[in-house]
MIKOL-882408 format. One line per 4 residues: number of its first residue (from 0); their letters; for each residue x, y, z of C-alpha. Coordinates in steps of 0.1 Angstrom, whole numbers, plus 5000, padded with zeros to 4 digits. Layout:
N
NUM) A) X/Y/Z  ...;
***
This chain:
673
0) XXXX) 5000/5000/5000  5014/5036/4989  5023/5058/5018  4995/5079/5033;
4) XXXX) 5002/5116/5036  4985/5136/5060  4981/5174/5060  4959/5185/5094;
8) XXXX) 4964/5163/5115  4947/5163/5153  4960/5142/5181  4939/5138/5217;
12) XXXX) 4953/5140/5248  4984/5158/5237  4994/5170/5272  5002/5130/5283;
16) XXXX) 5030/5108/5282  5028/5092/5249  5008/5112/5227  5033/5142/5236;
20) XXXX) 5059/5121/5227  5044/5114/5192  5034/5152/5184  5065/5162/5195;
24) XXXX) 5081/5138/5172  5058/5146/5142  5061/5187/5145  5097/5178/5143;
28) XXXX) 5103/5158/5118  5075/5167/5094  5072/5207/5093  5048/5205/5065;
32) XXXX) 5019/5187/5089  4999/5206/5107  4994/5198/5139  4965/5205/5163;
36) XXXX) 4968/5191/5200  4938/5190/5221  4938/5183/5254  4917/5189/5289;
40) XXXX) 4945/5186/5308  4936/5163/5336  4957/5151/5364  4983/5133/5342;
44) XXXX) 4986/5160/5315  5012/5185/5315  5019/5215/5290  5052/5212/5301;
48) XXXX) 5052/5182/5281  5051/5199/5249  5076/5229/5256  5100/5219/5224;
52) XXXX) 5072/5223/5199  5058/5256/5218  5076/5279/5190  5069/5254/5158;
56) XXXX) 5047/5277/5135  5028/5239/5126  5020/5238/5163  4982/5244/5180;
60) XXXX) 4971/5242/5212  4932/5241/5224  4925/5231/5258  4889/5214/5256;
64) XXXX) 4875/5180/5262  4865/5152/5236  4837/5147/5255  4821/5179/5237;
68) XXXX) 4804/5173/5203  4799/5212/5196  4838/5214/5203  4851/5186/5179;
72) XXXX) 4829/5196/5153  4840/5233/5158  4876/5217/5156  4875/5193/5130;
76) XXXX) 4856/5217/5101  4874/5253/5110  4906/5233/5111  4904/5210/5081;
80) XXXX) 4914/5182/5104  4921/5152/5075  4937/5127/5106  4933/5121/5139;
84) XXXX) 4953/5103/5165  4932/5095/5195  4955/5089/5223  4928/5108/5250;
88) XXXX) 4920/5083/5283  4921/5078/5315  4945/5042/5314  4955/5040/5351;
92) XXXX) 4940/5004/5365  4940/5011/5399  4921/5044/5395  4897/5026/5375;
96) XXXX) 4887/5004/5401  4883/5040/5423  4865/5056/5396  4850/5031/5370;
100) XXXX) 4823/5059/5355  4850/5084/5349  4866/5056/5326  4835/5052/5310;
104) XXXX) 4832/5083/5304  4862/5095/5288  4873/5059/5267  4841/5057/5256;
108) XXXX) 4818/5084/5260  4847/5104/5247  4857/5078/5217  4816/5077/5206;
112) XXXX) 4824/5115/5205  4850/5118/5183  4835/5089/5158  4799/5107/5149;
116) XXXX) 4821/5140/5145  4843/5122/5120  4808/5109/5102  4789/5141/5104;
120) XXXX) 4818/5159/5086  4829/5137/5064  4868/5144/5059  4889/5122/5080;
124) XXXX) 4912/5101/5061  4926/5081/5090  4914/5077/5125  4942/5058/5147;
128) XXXX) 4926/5043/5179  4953/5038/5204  4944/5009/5225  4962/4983/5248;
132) XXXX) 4974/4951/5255  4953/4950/5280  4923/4943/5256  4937/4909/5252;
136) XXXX) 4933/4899/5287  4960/4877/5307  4980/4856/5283  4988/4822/5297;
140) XXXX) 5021/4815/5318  5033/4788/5294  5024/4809/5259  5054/4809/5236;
144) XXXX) 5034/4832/5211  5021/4861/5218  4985/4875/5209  4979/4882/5178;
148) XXXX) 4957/4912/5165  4928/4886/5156  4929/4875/5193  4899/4872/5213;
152) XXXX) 4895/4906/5233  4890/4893/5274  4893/4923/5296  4892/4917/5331;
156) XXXX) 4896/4950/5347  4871/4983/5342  4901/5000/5326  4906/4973/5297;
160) XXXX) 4867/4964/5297  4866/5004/5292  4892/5004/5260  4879/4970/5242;
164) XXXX) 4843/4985/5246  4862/5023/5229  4873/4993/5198  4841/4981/5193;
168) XXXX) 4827/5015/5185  4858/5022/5158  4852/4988/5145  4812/4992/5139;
172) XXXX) 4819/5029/5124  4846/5014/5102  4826/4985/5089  4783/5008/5092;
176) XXXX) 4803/5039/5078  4832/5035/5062  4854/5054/5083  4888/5048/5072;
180) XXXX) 4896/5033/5110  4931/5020/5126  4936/5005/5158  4969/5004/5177;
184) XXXX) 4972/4978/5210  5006/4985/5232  5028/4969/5259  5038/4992/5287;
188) XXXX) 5059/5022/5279  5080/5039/5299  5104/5073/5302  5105/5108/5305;
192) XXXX) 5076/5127/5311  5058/5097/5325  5030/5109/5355  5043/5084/5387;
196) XXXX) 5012/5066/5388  5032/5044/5363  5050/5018/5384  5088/5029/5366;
200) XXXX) 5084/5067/5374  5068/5061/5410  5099/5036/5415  5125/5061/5408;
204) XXXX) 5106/5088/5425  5104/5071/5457  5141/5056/5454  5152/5092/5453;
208) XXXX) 5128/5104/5483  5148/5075/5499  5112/5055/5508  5104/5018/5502;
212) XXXX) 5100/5007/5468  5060/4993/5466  5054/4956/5446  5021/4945/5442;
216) XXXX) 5013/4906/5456  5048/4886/5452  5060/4905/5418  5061/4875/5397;
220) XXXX) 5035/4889/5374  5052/4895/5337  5049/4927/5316  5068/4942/5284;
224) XXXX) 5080/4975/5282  5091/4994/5254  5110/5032/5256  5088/5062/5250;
228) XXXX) 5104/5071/5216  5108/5037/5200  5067/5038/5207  5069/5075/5190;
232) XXXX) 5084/5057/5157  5060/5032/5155  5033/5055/5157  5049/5079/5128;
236) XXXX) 5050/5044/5109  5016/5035/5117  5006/5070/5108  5021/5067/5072;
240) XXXX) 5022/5028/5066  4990/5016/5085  4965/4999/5064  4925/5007/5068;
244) XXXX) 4907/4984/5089  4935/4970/5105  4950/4965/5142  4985/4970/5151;
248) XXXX) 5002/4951/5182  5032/4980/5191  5051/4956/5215  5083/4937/5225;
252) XXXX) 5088/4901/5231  5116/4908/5256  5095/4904/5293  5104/4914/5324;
256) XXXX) 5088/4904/5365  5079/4935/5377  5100/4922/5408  5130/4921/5382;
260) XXXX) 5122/4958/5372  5124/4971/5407  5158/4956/5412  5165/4967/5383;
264) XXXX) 5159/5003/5402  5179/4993/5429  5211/4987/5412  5205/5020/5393;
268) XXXX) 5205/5034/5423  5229/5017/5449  5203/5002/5471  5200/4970/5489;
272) XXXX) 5168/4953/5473  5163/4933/5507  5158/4961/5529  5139/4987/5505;
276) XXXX) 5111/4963/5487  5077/4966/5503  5052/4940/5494  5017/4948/5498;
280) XXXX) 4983/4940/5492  4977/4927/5448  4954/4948/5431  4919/4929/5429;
284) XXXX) 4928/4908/5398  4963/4915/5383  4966/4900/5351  4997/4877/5354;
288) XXXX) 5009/4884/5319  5008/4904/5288  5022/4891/5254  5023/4902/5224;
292) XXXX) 5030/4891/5186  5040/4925/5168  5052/4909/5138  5023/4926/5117;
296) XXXX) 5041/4964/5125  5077/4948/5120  5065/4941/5084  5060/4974/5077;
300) XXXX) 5094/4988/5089  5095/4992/5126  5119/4976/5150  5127/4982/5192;
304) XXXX) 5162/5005/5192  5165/5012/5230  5179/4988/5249  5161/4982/5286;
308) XXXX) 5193/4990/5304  5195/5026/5282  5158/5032/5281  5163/5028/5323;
312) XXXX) 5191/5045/5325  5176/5072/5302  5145/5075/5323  5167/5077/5355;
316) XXXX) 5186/5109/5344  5156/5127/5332  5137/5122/5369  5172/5133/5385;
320) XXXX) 5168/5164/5366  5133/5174/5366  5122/5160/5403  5097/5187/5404;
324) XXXX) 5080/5181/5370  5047/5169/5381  5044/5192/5415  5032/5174/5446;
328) XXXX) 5025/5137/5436  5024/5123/5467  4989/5109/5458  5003/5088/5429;
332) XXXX) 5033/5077/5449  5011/5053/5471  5013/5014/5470  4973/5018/5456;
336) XXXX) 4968/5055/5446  4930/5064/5439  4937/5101/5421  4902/5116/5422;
340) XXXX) 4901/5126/5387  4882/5155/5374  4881/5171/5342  4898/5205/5335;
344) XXXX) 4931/5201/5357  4958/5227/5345  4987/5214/5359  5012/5238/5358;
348) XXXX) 5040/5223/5383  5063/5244/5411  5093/5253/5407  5115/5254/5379;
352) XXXX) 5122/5282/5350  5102/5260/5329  5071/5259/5345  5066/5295/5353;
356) XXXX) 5075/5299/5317  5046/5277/5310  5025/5296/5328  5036/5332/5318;
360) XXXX) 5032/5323/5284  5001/5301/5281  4985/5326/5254  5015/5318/5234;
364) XXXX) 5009/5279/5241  4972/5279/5236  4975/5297/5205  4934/5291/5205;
368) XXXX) 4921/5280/5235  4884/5270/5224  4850/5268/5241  4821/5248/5232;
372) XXXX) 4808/5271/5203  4772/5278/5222  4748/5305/5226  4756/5327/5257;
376) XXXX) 4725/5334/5279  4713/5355/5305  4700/5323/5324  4716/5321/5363;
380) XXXX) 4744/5299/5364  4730/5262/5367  4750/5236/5389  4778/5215/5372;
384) XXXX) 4762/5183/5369  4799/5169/5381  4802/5186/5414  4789/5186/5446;
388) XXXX) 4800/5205/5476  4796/5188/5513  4809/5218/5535  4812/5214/5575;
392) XXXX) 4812/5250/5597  4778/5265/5582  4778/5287/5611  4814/5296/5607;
396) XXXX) 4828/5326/5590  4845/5307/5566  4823/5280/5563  4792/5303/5557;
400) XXXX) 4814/5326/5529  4813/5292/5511  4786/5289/5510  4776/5322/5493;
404) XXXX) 4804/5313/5466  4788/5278/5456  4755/5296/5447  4771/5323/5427;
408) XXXX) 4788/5299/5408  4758/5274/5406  4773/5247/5422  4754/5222/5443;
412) XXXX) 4764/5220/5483  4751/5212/5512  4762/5213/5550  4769/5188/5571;
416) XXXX) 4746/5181/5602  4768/5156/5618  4793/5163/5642  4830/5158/5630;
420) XXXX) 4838/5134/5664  4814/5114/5657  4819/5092/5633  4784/5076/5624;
424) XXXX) 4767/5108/5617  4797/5121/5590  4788/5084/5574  4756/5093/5570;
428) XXXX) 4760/5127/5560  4782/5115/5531  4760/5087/5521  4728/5113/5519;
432) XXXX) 4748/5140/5499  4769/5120/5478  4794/5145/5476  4821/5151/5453;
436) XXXX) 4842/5171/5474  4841/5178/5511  4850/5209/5530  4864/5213/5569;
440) XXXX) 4857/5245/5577  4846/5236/5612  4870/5243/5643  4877/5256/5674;
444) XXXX) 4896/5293/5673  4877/5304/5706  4856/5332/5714  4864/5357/5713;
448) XXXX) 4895/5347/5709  4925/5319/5711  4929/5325/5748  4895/5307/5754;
452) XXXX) 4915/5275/5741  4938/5273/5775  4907/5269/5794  4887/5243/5772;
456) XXXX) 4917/5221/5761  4900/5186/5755  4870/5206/5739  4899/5219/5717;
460) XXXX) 4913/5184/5708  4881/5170/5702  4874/5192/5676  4906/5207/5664;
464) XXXX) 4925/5170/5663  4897/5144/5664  4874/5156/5647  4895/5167/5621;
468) XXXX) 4911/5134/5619  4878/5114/5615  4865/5136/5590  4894/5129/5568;
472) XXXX) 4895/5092/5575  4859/5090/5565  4868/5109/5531  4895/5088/5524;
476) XXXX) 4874/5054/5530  4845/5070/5507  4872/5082/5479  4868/5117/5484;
480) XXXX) 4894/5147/5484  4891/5171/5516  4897/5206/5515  4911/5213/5552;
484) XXXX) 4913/5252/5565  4941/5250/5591  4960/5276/5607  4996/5292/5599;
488) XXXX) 4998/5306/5635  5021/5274/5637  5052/5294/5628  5073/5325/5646;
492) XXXX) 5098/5345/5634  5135/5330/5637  5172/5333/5630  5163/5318/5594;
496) XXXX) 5133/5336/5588  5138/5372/5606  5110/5399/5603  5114/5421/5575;
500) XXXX) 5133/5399/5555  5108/5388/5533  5121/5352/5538  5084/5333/5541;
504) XXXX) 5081/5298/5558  5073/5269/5534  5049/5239/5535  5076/5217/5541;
508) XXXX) 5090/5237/5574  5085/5225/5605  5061/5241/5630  5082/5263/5656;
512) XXXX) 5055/5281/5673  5035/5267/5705  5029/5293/5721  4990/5288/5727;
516) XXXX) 4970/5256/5730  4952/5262/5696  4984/5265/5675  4996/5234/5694;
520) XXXX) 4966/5214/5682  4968/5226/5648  5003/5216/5646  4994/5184/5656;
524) XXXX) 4968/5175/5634  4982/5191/5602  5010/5165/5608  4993/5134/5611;
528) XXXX) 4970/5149/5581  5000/5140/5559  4994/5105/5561  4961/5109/5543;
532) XXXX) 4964/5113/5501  4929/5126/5502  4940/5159/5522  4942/5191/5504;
536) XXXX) 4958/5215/5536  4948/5251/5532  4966/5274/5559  4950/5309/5569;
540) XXXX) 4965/5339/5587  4947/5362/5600  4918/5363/5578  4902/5396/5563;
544) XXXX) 4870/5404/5541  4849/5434/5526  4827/5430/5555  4842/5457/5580;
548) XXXX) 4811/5450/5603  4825/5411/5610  4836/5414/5644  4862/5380/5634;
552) XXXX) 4875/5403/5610  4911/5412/5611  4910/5447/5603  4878/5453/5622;
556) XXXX) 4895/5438/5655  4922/5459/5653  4901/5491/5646  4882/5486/5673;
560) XXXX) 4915/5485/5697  4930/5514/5716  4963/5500/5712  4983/5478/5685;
564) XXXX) 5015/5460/5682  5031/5469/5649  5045/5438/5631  5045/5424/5592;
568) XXXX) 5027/5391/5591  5009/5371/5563  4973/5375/5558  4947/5358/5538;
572) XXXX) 4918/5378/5522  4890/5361/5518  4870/5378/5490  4900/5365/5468;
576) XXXX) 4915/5335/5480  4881/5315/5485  4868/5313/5454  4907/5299/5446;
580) XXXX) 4899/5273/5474  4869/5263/5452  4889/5261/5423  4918/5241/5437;
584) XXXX) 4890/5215/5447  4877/5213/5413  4915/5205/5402  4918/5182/5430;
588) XXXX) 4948/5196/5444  4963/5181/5476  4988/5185/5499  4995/5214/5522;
592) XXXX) 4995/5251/5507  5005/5286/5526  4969/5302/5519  4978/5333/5521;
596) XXXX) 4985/5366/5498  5021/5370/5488  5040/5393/5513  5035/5407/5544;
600) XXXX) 5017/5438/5561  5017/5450/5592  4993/5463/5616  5004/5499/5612;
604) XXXX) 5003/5501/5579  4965/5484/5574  4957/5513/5601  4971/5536/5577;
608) XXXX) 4951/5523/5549  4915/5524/5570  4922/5560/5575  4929/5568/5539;
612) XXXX) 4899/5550/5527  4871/5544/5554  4878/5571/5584  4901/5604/5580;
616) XXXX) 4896/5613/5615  4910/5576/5629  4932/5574/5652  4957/5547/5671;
620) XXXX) 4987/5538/5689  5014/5510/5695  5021/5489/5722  5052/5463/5726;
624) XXXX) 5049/5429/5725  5059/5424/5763  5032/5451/5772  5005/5432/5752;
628) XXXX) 5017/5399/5770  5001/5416/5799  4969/5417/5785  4965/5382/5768;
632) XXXX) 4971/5342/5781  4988/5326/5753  5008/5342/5733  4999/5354/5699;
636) XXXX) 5021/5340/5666  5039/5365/5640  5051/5350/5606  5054/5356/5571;
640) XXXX) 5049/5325/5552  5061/5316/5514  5030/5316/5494  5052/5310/5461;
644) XXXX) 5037/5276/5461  4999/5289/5454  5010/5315/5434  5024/5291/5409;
648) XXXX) 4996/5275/5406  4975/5311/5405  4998/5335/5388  4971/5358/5390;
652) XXXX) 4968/5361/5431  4974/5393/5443  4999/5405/5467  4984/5415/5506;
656) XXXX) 4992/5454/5500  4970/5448/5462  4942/5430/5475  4938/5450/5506;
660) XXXX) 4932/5480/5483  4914/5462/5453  4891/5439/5478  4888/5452/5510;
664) XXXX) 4893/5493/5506  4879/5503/5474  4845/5487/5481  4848/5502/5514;
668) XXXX) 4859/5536/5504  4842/5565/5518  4846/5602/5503  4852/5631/5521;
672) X) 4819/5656/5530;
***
């Protein structure tokens, strides 16, 4: 068969290991192609991933989903699109027995999608289906050939059930339609850019956080792996060699244990496989082998180039360099990670040049970033059919402010009526709501202040700590990511971090304040918090909103004092850093995060502000911080905390001195009789 030249082409799920792999390759190599990447960029997508074809003038971007009819259409007619390349899925087997509709939904929802846009528009030469091995089912112990592409298709997890139930739709278009339809089915592939869900990267990861390497049941179970770029080629030859109709195994015949692949690791890295290999609990039913015949795509040209020990070795150097790639992955790192996956994630990681260049310069990388081409109406936002908000502390300031934002956006929520200690009633609440998401805003700060927490210490605990705790444990147990609001009254200022040196504490420092009971207890808890994936960590200081009259307000406490000690701290306003909480839920962050504005203000210099804005005639004065000791029990904590973390992740958030003025004063402002 002649060689089939493409023109537009469009490949799905650009952002992700392999398919960046391949456009990269193809913008490359073939500057006469034009190539359109689309992409929702979920939890394993990365733009980063496609930084060296960024500047190619055959290079487009467009951050949408396949799920959208109105969008592929849009796509596939104002683009001319003559090819496509559907690598788009969600292909991680443990999360698919954590999230089986969500597979559903994108491999075939998302695959159905694609197929009626090709037929409706009537211009796609070739569609190439990228599949797995997995189709196949296990492949017996004793096989000395592999499956073929006429194989019987046995999945036997909801990920591989998922992808042979995608092939059935491209074979019943091909065959009803005539769409000119390929299939692609491929062993494991491994290398740079790979999210660490994968069991290579999360190997080297944890070897180089020095932690125990993870093997599922006794690691006898068999797999292939082939390098990321020896899988590139074989899609180019696919691409231009592939006949209509047909199925391609991409695979190797050279198998591994995955007990022989971690030690493997270790001798990569020096360690002593005896006393870092961790055996734990098999996934449900872990298909003992995969094998495959891929003589059918050797006849056409292709042949493996990189070695296992380079490809390793490869892979190795690129995770020594770029240990921050992905951000916090702690999630993934697990023996059994359940990533709650939600459309939409824009993961744009912390750190490096690279990444705020990503960020700085997304309307350079989504050259034309599309929307479902729709109608705008005047209608009231309606709730997004995916979320739903379970929020704890409705009578709360923070929990109540929530509350107000969920409407305005039209999501659905409701509070919780249980109380957090008691475990029964937040298993109820959960099972009536059916959340999506759950919010802690509930706690004990005291009233009117922290010093009613050295009187009412196990009321404190059991809130604070316990409650806390069983909340998250209940989340966790019912798949669902919390959003915690803690505290970062858990720092003071040091020899390393001295006022007015603009040197911030980080998530990853140590607590070094205890100076009242309720900084004590949030200290404690935030610790143990670590242990749970499912824990997003959102630390306040000393909250402030447009609402002067909020006697919990920051700046209306200290108006309302005769005296005030004068020291830069951190701050968090409200009116623009909760609607970011919402945001981070719907991109299923996790981890810990300084929740604060950038910077630091202190008290004098708020005043200052109040009088400019809201009341010429006000008036103060200072007082030392061993004459307010006289005046208070526990002792009151003064930071500045490094809120580089969130800002990377919102390059839009405001510094303290900015959003005081563009939040808090200008709504406020008063002018002069």
């Amino acid at each position: 068969m002649a060689n089939y030249t493409p023109k537009n082409i469009l490949i799905t799920g650009a952002a992700g290991f392999i398919a960046s792999h391949v456009a990269n390759r193809l913008i490359r190599n073939y500057p006469d192609y034009k190539i359109v990447v689309l992409d929702k960029l979920d939890y394993c997508s990365n733009l980063k991933n496609l930084l060296p074809s960024r500047s190619s003038p055959n290079f487009k971007f467009v951050k949408g989903d396949i799920g959208s009819a109105d969008l592929v259409n849009f796509l596939l007619i104002t683009e001319s699109i003559d090819t496509i390349m559907h690598f788009a899925a969600q292909t991680h087997v443990d999360n698919s027995f954590g999230n089986s509709f969500e597979f559903t939904k994108n491999n075939i929802y998302g695959t159905h999608v694609l197929l009626e846009a090709c037929k409706v528009t009537g211009q796609i030469r070739r569609f190439i289906h990228v599949s797995t091995d997995e189709v196949y089912g296990e492949t017996d112990e004793d096989a000395v050939v592999g499956n073929h592409e006429a194989s019987q298709l046995l999945p036997t997890n909801p990920y591989s059930a998922t992808k042979a139930g995608a092939e059935m739709l491209v074979m019943a278009y091909g065959r009803s339609y005539g769409l000119p339809v390929i299939t692609t089915r491929g062993n494991n592939v491994y290398g740079p850019n790979q999210f660490p869900e994968k069991l290579i990267p999360k190997l080297i990861l944890l070897a180089m956080k020095g932690k125990p390497l993870p093997i599922h049941g006794d690691g006898s179970n068999v797999r292939s792996y082939l390098y990321c770029e020896d899988v590139a080629e074989a899609f180019e030859v696919v691409l231009h060699k592939g006949e209509i109709g047909h199925v391609y195994n991409i695979g190797t015949k050279k198998e591994r244990r995955v007990i022989d692949v971690v030690k493997d690791v270790c001798q990569l890295f020096s360690l002593d496989p005896e006393a870092v290999i961790k055996f734990v609990e098999n996934r449900p039913f872990n298909d003992q082998r995969y094998f495959l015949d891929d003589q059918k795509l050797k006849n056409l040209g292709w042949s493996e180039r990189t070695s296992w020990e380079e490809g390793l070795k490869k892979t190795m150097d690129w995770y020594l360099k770029n240990p921050d790639w992905w951000g916090d992955v702690s999630g993934a790192l697990l023996p059994h990670p359940r990533m709650l996956m939600m459309p939409g994630i824009e993961r744009f990681c912390d750190g490096s040049e690279d990444s705020n260049d990503v960020s700085s310069n997304a309307d350079s990388l989504v050259q034309n970033e599309m929307v479902d081409p729709v109608q705008k109406t005047t209608n009231p936002p309606t709730a997004e059919p995916s979320l739903k908000f379970l929020i704890y502390g409705r009578t709360g300031w923070i929990g109540g402010l929530l509350g107000k934002i969920c409407e305005k956006q039209g999501i659905a929520y409701e509070y919780g009526s249980g109380r957090l200690e008691e475990r029964s009633t937040l298993v109820a609440d959960i099972q009536k709501v059916k959340p999506t998401h759950v919010f802690n805003a509930a706690g004990v700060t005291g009233r009117p202040n922290v010093d009613w927490c050295e009187d009412h210490r196990t009321e404190t605990i059991k809130t604070n700590v316990t409650g806390t705790l069983t909340l998250a444990d209940v989340c966790r147990q019912n798949g669902l990511l919390m959003m915690n609001f803690a505290t970062g009254c858990i720092f003071e200022y040091d020899a390393e971090h001295p006022e007015g040196s603009g040197i911030g504490f980080k998530e990853e420092d140590i607590p070094n304040f205890a100076g009242s009971f309720y900084s004590k207890t949030k200290a404690m808890v935030e610790e143990l918090l670590k242990e749970y994936d499912n824990v997003c960590t959102l630390r306040v200081r000393m909250p402030i909103s447009s609402d002067l009259s909020n006697p919990r307000n920051f700046i209306t406490k200290i108006s309302r004092y005769n005296k005030v000690v004068n020291i830069p701290n951190s701050m968090t306003v409200l009116d623009e850093l909760l609607p970011i909480a919402v945001e981070m839920a719907k991109r299923n962050l996790r981890g810990i995060y300084n929740f604060t504005n950038p910077g630091a203000v202190s008290h004098n210099e708020i005043l200052e502000m109040y009088k400019e804005y809201i009341n010429q005639d006000f008036k103060w004065s200072n007082f030392t911080l061993e004459e307010q000791a006289k005046v208070i029990v526990a002792a009151r904590s003064n930071n500045e905390m490094d809120a580089s973390k969130l800002k990377n992740k919102f390059p839009e958030l405001l510094s303290i001195k900015d959003s005081l003025i563009k939040y808090v004063f200008e709504p406020n402002k008063k002018t002069s009789a």
